[in-house]
C-alpha positions as CSV (number, residue, x, y, z in Angstrom):
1,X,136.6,58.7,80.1
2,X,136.9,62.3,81.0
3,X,134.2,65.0,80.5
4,X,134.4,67.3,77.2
5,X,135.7,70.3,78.4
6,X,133.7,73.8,77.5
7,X,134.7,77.0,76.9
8,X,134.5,78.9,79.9
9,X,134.1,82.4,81.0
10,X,135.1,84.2,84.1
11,X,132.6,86.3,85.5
12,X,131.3,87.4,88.7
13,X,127.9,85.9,90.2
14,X,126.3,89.3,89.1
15,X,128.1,89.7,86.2
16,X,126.9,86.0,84.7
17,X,123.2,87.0,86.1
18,X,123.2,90.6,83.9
19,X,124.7,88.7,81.1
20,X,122.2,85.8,81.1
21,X,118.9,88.0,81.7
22,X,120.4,90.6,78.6
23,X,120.2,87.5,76.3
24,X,116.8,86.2,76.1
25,X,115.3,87.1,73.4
26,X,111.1,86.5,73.0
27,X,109.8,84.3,69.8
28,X,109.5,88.2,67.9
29,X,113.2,89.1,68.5
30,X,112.7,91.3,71.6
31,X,114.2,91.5,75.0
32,X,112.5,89.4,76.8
33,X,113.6,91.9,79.7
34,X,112.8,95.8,79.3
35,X,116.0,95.9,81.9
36,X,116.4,96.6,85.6
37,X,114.7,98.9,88.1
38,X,117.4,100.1,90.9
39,X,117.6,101.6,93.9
40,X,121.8,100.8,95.0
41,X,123.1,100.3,98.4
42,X,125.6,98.7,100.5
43,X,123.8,95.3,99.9
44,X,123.8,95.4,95.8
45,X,126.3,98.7,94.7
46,X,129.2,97.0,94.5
47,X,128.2,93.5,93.3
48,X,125.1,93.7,91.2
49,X,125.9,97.8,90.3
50,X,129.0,97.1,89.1
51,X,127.3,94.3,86.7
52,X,124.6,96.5,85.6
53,X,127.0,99.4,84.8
54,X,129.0,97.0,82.6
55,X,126.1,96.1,80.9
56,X,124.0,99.0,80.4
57,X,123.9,99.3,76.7
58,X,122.2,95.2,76.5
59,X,120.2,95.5,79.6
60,X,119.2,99.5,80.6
61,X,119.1,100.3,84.1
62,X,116.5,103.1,85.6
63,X,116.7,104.6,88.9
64,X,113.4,104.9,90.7
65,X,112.5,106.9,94.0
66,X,111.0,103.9,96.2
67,X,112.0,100.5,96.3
68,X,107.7,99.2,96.4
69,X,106.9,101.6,93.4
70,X,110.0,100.7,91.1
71,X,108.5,97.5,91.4
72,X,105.1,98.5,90.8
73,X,106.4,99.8,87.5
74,X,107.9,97.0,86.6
75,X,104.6,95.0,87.3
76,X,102.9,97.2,85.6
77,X,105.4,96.8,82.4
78,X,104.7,93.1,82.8
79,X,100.5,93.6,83.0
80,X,100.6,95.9,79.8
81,X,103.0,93.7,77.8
82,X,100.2,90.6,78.4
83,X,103.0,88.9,80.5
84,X,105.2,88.5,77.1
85,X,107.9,91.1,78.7
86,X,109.4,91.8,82.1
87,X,111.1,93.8,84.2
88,X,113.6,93.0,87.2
89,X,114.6,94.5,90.3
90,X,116.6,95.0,92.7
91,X,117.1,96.6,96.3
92,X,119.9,96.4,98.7
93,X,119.4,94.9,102.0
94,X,116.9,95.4,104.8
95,X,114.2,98.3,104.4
96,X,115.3,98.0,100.7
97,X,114.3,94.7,100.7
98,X,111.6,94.5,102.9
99,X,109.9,97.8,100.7
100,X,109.6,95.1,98.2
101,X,107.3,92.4,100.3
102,X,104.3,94.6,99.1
103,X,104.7,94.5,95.5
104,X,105.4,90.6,95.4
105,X,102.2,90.3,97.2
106,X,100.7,92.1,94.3
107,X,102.3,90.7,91.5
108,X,101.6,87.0,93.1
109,X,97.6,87.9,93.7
110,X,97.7,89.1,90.0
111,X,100.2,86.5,88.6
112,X,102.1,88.9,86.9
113,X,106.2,88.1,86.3
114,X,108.7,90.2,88.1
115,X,112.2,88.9,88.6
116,X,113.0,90.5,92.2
117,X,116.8,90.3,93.3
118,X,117.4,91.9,96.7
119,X,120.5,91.9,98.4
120,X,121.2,89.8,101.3
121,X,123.7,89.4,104.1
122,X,126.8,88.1,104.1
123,X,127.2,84.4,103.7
124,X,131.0,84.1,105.0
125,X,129.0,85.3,108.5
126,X,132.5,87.2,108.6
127,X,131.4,91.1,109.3
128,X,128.3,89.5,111.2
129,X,125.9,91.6,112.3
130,X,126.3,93.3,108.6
131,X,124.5,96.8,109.1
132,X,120.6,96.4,108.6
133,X,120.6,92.6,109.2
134,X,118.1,90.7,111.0
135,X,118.9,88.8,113.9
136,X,117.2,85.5,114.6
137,X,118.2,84.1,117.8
138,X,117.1,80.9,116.6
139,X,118.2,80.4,113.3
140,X,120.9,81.8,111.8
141,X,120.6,81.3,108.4
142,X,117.1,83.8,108.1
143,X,117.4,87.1,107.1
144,X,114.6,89.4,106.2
145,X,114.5,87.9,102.4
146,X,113.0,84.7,103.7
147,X,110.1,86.9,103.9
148,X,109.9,86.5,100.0
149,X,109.4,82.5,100.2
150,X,105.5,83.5,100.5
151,X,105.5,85.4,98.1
152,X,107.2,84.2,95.3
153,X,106.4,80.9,92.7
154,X,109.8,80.5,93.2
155,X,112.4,81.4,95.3
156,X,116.1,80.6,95.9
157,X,119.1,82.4,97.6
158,X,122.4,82.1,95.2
159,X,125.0,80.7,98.1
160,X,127.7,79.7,95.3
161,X,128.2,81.4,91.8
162,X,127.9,78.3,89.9
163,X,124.5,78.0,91.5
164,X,123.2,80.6,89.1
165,X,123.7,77.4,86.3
166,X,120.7,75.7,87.8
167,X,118.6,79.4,89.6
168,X,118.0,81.0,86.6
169,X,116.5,78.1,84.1
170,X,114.2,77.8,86.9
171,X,113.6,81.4,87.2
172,X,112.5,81.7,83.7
173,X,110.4,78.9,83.7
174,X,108.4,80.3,86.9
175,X,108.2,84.0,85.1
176,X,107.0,82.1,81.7
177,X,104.5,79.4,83.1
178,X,101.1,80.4,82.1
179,X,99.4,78.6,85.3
180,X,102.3,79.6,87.9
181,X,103.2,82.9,86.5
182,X,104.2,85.5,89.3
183,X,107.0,87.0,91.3
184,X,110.3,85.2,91.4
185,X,112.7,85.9,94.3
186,X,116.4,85.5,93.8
187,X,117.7,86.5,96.8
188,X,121.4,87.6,96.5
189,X,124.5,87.6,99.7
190,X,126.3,91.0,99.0
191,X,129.7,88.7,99.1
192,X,128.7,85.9,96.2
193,X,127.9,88.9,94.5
194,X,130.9,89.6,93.5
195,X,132.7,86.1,93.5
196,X,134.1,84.7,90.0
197,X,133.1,81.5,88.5
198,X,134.3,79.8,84.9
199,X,130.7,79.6,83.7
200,X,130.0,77.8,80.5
201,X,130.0,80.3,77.4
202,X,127.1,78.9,75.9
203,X,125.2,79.3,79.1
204,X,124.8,83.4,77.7
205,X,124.2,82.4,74.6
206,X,121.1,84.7,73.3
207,X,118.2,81.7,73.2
208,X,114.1,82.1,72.4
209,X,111.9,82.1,75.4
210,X,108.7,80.6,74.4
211,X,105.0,81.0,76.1
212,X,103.4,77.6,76.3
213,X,99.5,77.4,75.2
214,X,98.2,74.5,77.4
215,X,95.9,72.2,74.9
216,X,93.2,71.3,76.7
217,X,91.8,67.1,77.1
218,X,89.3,66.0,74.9
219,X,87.5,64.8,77.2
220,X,86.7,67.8,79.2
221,X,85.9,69.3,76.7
222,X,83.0,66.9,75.7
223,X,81.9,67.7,78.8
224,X,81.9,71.3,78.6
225,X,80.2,71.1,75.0
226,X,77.6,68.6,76.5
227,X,76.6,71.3,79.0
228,X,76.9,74.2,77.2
229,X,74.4,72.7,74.6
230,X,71.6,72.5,77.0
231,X,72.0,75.6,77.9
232,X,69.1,77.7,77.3
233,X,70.7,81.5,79.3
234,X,74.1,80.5,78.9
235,X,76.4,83.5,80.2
236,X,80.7,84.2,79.8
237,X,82.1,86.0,82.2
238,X,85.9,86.9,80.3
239,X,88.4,87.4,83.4
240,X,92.1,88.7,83.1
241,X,93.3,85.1,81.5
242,X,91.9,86.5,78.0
243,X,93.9,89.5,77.7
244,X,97.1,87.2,78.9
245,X,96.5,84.2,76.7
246,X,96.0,86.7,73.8
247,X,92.4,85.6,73.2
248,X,90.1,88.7,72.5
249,X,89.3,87.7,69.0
250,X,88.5,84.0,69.9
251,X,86.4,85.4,72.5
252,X,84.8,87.3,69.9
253,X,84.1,84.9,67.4
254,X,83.3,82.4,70.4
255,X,80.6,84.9,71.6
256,X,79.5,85.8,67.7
257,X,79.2,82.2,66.6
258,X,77.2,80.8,69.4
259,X,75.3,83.6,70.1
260,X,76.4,83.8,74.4
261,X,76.5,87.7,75.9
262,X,79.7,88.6,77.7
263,X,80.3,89.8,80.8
264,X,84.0,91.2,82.1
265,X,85.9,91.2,85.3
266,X,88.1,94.0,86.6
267,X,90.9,91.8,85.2
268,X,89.0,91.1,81.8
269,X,87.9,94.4,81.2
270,X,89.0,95.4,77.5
271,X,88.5,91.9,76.3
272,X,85.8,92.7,73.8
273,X,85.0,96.3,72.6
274,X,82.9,98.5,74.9
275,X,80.4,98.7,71.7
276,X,79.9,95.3,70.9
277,X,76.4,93.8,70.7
278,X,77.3,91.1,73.3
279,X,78.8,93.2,75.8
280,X,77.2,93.4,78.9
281,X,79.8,95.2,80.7
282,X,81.6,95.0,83.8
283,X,80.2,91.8,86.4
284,X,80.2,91.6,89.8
285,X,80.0,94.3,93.0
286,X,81.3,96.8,90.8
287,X,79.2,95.7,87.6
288,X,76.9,97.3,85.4
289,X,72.9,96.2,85.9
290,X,73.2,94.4,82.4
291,X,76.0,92.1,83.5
292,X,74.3,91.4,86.9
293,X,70.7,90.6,86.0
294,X,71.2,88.6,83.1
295,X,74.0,86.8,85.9
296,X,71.1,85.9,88.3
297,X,69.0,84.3,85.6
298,X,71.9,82.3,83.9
299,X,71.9,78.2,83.5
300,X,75.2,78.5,82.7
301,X,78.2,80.1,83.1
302,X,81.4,79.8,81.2
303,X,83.9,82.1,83.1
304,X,86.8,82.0,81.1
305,X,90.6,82.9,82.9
306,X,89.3,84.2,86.0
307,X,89.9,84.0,89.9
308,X,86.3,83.9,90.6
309,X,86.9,86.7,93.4
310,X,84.5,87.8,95.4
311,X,84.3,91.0,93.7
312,X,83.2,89.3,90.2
313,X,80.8,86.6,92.1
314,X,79.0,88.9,94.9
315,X,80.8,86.9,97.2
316,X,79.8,83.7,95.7
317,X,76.1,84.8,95.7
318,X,75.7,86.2,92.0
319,X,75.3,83.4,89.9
320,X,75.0,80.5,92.2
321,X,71.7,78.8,90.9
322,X,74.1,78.7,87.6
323,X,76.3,75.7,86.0
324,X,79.8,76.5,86.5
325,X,82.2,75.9,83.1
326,X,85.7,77.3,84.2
327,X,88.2,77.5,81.4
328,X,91.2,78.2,83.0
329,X,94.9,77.5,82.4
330,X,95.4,77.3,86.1
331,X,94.4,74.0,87.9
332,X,93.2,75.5,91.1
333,X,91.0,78.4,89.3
334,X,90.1,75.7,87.0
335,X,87.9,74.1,90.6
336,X,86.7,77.2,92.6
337,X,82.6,76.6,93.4
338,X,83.1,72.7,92.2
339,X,82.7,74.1,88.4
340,X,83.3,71.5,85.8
341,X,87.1,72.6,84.6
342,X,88.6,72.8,81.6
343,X,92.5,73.6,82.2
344,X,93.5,74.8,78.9
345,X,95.3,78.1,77.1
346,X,91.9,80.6,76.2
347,X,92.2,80.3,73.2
348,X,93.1,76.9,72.1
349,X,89.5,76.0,74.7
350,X,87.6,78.2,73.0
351,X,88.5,77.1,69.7
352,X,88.2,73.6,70.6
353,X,85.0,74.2,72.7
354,X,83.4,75.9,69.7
355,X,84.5,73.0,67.1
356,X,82.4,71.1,69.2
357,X,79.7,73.3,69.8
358,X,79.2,72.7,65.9
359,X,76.1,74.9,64.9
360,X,74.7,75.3,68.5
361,X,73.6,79.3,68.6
362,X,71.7,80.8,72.0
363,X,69.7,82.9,69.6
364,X,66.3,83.8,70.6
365,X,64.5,85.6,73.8
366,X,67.8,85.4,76.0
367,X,69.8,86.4,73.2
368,X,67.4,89.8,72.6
369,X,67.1,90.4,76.0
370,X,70.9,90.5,76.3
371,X,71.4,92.6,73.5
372,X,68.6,95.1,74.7
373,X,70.1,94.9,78.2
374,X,73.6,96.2,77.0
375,X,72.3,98.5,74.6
376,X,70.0,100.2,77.6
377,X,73.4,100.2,80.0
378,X,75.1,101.9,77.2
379,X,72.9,104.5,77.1
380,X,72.8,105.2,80.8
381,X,77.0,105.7,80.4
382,X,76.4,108.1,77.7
383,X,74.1,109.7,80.0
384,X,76.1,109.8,83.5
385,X,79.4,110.2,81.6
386,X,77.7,112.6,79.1
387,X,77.0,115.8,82.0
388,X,78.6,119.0,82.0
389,X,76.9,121.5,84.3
390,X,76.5,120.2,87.5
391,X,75.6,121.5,90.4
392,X,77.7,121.6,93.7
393,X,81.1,119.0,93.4
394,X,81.5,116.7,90.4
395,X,81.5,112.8,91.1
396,X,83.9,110.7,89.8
397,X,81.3,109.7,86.6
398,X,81.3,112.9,85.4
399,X,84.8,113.4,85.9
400,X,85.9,110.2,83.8
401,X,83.2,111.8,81.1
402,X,85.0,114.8,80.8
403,X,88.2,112.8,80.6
404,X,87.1,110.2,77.7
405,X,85.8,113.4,75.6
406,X,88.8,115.3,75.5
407,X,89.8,112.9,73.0
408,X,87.7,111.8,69.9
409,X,90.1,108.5,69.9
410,X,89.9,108.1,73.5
411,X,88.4,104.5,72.9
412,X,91.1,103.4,71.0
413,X,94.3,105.7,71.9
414,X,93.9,106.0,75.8
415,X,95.0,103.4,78.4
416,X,93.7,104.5,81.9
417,X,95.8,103.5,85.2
418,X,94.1,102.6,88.3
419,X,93.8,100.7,91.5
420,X,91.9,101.3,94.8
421,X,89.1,102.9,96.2
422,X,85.9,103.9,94.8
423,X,87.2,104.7,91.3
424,X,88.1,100.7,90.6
425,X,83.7,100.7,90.9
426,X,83.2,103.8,88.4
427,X,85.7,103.0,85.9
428,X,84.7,99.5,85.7
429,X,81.3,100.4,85.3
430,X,81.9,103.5,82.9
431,X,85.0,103.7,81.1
432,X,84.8,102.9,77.5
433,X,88.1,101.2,75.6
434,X,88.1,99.1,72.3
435,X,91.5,98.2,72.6
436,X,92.6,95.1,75.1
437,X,94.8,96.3,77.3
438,X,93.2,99.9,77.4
439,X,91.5,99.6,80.5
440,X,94.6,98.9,83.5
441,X,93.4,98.0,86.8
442,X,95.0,96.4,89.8
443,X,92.4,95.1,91.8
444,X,93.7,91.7,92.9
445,X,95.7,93.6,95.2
446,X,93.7,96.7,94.9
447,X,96.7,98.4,96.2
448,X,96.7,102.0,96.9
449,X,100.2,103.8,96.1
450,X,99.9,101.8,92.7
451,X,98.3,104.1,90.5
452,X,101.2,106.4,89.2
453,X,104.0,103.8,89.8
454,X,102.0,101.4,87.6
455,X,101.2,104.3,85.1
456,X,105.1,104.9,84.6
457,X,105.1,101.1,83.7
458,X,102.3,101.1,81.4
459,X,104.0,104.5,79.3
460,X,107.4,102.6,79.5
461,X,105.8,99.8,77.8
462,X,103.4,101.5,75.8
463,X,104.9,104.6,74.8
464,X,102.8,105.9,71.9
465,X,99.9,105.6,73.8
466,X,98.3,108.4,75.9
467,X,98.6,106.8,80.0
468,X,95.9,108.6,82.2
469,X,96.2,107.9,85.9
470,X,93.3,108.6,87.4
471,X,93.9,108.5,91.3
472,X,91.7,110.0,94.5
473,X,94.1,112.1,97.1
474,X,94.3,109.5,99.5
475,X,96.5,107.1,97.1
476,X,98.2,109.8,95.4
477,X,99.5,110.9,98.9
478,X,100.5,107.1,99.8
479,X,102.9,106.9,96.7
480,X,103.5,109.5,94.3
481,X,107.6,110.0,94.0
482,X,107.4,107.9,90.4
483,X,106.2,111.5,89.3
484,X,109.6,112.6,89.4
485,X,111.0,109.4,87.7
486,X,108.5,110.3,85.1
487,X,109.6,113.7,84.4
488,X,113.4,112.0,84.3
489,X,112.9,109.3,82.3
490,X,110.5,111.6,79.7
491,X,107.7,109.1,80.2
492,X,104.5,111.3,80.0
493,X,101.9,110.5,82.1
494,X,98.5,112.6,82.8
495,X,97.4,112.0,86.2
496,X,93.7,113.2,87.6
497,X,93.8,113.6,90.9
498,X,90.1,113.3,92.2
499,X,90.4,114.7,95.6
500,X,87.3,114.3,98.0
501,X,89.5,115.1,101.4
502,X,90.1,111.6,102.7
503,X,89.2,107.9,102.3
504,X,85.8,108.4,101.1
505,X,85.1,105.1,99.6
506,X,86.1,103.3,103.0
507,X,83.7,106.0,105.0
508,X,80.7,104.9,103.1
509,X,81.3,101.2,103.9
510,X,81.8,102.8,107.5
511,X,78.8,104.4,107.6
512,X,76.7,101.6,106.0
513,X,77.5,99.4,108.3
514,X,76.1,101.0,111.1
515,X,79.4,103.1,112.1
516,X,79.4,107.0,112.1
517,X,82.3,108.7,110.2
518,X,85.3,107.9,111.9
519,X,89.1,108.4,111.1
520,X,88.4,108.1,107.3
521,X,87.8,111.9,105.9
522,X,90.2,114.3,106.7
523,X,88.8,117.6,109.0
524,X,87.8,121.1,108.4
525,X,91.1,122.0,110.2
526,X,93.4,119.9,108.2
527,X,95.2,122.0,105.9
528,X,94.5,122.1,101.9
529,X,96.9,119.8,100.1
530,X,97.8,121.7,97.1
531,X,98.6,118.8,95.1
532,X,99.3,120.9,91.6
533,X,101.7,122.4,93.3
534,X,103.1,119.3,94.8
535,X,103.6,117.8,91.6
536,X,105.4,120.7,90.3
537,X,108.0,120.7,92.9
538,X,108.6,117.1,91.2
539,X,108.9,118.8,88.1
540,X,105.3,118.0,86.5
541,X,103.1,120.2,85.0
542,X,99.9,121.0,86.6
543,X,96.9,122.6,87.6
544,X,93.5,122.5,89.5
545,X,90.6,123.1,87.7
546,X,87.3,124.0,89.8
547,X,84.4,122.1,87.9
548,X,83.9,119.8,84.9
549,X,84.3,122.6,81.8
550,X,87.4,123.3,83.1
551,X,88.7,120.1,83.5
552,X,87.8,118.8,79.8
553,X,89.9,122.1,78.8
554,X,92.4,121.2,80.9
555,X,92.9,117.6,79.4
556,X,93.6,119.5,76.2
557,X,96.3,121.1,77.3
558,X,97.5,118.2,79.5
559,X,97.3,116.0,75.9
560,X,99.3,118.8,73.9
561,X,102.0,118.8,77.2
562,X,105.2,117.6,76.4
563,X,106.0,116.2,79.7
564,X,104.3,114.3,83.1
565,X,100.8,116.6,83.6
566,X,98.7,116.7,86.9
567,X,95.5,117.9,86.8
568,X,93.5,117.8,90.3
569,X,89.6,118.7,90.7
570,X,87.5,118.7,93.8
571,X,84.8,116.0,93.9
572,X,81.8,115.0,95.9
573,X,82.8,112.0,98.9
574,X,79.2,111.1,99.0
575,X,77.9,110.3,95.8
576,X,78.5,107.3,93.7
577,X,76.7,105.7,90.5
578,X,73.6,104.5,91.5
579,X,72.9,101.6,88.7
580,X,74.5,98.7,88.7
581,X,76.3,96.6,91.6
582,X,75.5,93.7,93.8
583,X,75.6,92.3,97.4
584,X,79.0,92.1,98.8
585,X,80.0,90.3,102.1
586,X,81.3,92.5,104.8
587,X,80.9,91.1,108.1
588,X,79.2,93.6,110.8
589,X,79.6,93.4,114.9
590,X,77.5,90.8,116.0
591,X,77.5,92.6,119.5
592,X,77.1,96.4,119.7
593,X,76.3,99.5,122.0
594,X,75.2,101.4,118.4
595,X,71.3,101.1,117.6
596,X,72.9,101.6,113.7
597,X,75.3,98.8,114.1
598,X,72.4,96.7,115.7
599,X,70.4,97.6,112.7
600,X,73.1,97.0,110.1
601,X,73.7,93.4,111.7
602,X,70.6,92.7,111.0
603,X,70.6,93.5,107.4
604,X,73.9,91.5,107.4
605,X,72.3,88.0,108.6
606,X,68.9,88.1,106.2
607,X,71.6,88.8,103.4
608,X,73.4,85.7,104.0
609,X,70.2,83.8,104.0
């Protein structure tokens, strides 16, 4: 008995691929793609272009200005969206490709969705070497894109047209899974690009994607609930997986009903409002004095969506005398430091942890000390962020005061952009947000070059809300051409650029571990980067203010700008905030000719201890 035939349509392997993507729809009617980031060549013009140009009106393309930052955007789209929308993106072959390794890094460490579709070489071998192919003398079926397979939850190079029937169902499911959510890699041969297939025409039919909640097992849960109950300085530490699994308000009531002070990583900063009785603040190396002291005394810990990285844990040192409860829809995070795991959606835990928490409440001396603790931290903000006239260079404190006062509705309105160096530390420590998502930090990664490529994301996503990218000189001058994409695509972004003349978050490790200052700040004879006039010539707006009055004015104005506004100010390398922070394993020279290093080793080994 022969096969019901379907209607077919003829289409190109790119063509079927555009169509597909342009047809998912998320559970609220959206796209569940924002469209395609592209930067064409001879690997994807002619294929994939040609697709793309056809289909522009369903599935918008932008041009970027660097194949690692277009995807940077598009992670960042992903981040801001909670994971619920997505970007692709596509190079041609070669450096186009290869520009891409770094960003699927990122996105992987941060499990954020990015569908990434760079070109590949030729799989008729017929015009072989193709220009910018790899060579392996030893295998000819590599080519640079194999670099991807470590980098990507899933990867798969499209050989035959029809293979697209099986890749992309797959694809989806990777960029959708709650646990194994990251970068996918489709890498695509320049010459299936453009072959023709009768694909199924109910294959681009427009269908639902749907995020799965993972329920979690009754039975660890008991567990949990048993040794939660005993607790007597019970602690939550809310990581990134509340924001994604949509849980700030079970977190809330979670923390409300039971009585337990919260604590936030980089990731899970935003999760409950800066004000809130029960915040603590920000945990971990970069964590407020609240956070870390009432970590050290805790019985038990209920970190909820978190890696556990060393950066929240003081590699593993922080809370270690504590019971480990690690709600986690991921099975792995769900086991760091041989916690007792409960793999389940935030939410849905929390909901069925609380059930059987019943009328259990924390309340009494732990519960008071907690809410003094974060009520004393948030008047030490107030007073660091609070400081106008001040003497010599501003530090970055004072510079994120001025920038959270030039809006009363900064709290609410503002969503601030940032990624590496020292300013990760002071804005997890001292910005102030009431709205998830409002604080935006890659530190996973912690990826310099990320901060105004991620910032063009976050506005495309985001649009009515005010994106600050705050960003010290040496990142800005890493990656910095998305300025001009901004400007072209009349996404608005205010960047601060905090410029202290070099890497000076890196010197100060340097120097405290024993090292003098060496090959980190720039020299008196370097030449002054004029970087508001830099960003003009990429069409921004901009200025450079010369202390803190000025720049609050200046945010004024760059709020009232109708396009992409730079504002830089000189700041002090050498001074950081003081309160707060914990130990954080760097390893020193065992060996050295430097007293300082001898001395720093030292140190080093009765810290370990």
């Amino acid at each position: 008995m022969s096969a019901i035939p379907h209607k077919t349509v003829r289409l190109t392997m790119a063509q079927a691929l555009v169509r597909y993507l342009s047809a998912l729809r998320t559970d609220d009617g959206q796209s569940l793609f924002g469209g395609a980031f592209a930067i064409f060549g001879h690997g994807n013009v002619a294929g994939l272009g040609e697709a793309l140009y056809q289909y522009r009106e369903q599935f918008p393309t932008y041009r970027a200005h660097n194949e690692q930052a277009m995807a940077h955007s598009a992670i960042a789209y992903a981040k801001a969206h909670m994971r619920r929308r997505m970007m692709a993106v596509t190079s041609s072959i070669g450096p186009g490709a290869t520009n891409l390794l770094t960003a699927a890094a990122l996105a992987h460490v941060n499990r954020l969705p990015v569908l990434l579709l760079p070109g590949d070489v030729f799989v008729s071998r017929a015009p072989d070497p193709v220009l910018q192919q790899l060579e392996d003398p030893s295998d000819g079926s590599v080519s640079v894109n194999d670099a991807f397979k470590p980098l990507s939850r899933y990867f798969d190079r499209i050989v035959y047209p029809e293979q697209l029937l099986t890749a992309l169902p797959r694809a989806i499911a990777a960029l959708t899974d709650p646990a194994a959510c990251g970068p996918v890699t489709l890498s695509l041969p320049q010459d299936v690009q453009t072959m023709a297939h009768d694909y199924p025409v109910d294959f681009f039919e427009p269908r639902i994607v749907r995020f799965r909640s993972l329920p979690p097992i009754e039975q660890e849960l008991d567990e949990a609930a048993a040794l939660l109950k005993h607790a007597k300085q019970p602690l939550i530490v809310a990581g990134g997986g509340v924001l994604y699994g949509q849980a700030s308000a079970a977190l809330q009531a979670f923390a409300e009903r039971h009585g337990i002070p919260v604590a936030e990583t980089q990731a899970g900063k935003s999760s409950l409002p800066w004000d809130h009785p029960l915040q603590l603040g920000a945990i971990g190396v970069t964590g407020s004095p609240a956070a870390n002291a009432l970590a050290a005394e805790a019985d038990v810990v209920l970190a909820i969506g978190t890696r556990l990285q060393d950066f929240t844990t003081g590699s593993n040192s922080l809370f270690a005398q504590a019971q480990l409860v690690s709600l986690n829809v991921n099975g792995v995070d769900a086991l760091k430091r041989r916690g007792l795991g409960v793999q389940a959606d935030a939410t849905l835990g929390l909901q069925g942890l609380s059930r059987l928490l019943g009328s259990w409440n924390s309340a009494g001396q732990w519960l008071d000390r907690a809410q003094q603790a974060g009520n004393a931290w948030r008047d030490t903000v107030a007073s660091i962020t609070g400081k106008r006239d001040v003497a010599g260079l501003p530090y970055d404190g004072e510079v994120i005061g001025a920038v959270q006062r030039s809006s009363p509705d900064s709290t609410r309105n503002d969503i601030v952009v940032c990624a590496a160096g020292t300013l990760p530390a002071e804005l997890h420590k001292l910005w102030r947000t009431s709205t998830p998502g409002g604080y935006h930090m890659e530190y996973g990664y912690s990826c310099m070059g990320y901060e105004i490529a991620g910032g063009l994301g976050v506005k495309m996503a985001k649009p009515d809300a005010e994106v600050i990218v705050m960003v010290g000189d040496g990142s800005y001058l890493m990656m910095n051409s998305e300025i001009a994409t901004s400007v072209m695509l009349d996404k608005k972004l205010i960047i601060v650029v905090l410029d202290n003349r070099g890497y000076g978050c890196i010197n100060r490790l340097q120097q405290a571990c024993g090292n003098p200052s060496f090959n980190n700040m720039l020299p008196d004879s370097a030449p002054r980067i004029d970087f508001a006039l830099h960003a003009q010539s990429l069409g921004a707006l901009s200025e450079h203010v010369a202390n803190i009055t000025e720049l609050e004015q200046a945010m004024l104005r760059a709020r009232a700008a109708p396009r992409t506004y730079l504002i830089c100010i000189d700041t002090d390398d050498t001074r950081t905030t003081e309160e707060g922070g914990c130990w954080w394993e760097v390893a020193v020279p065992e060996v050295s000719t430097q007293p300082a290093v001898q001395l720093a080793r030292t140190r080093y080994e009765l810290d370990r201890l």
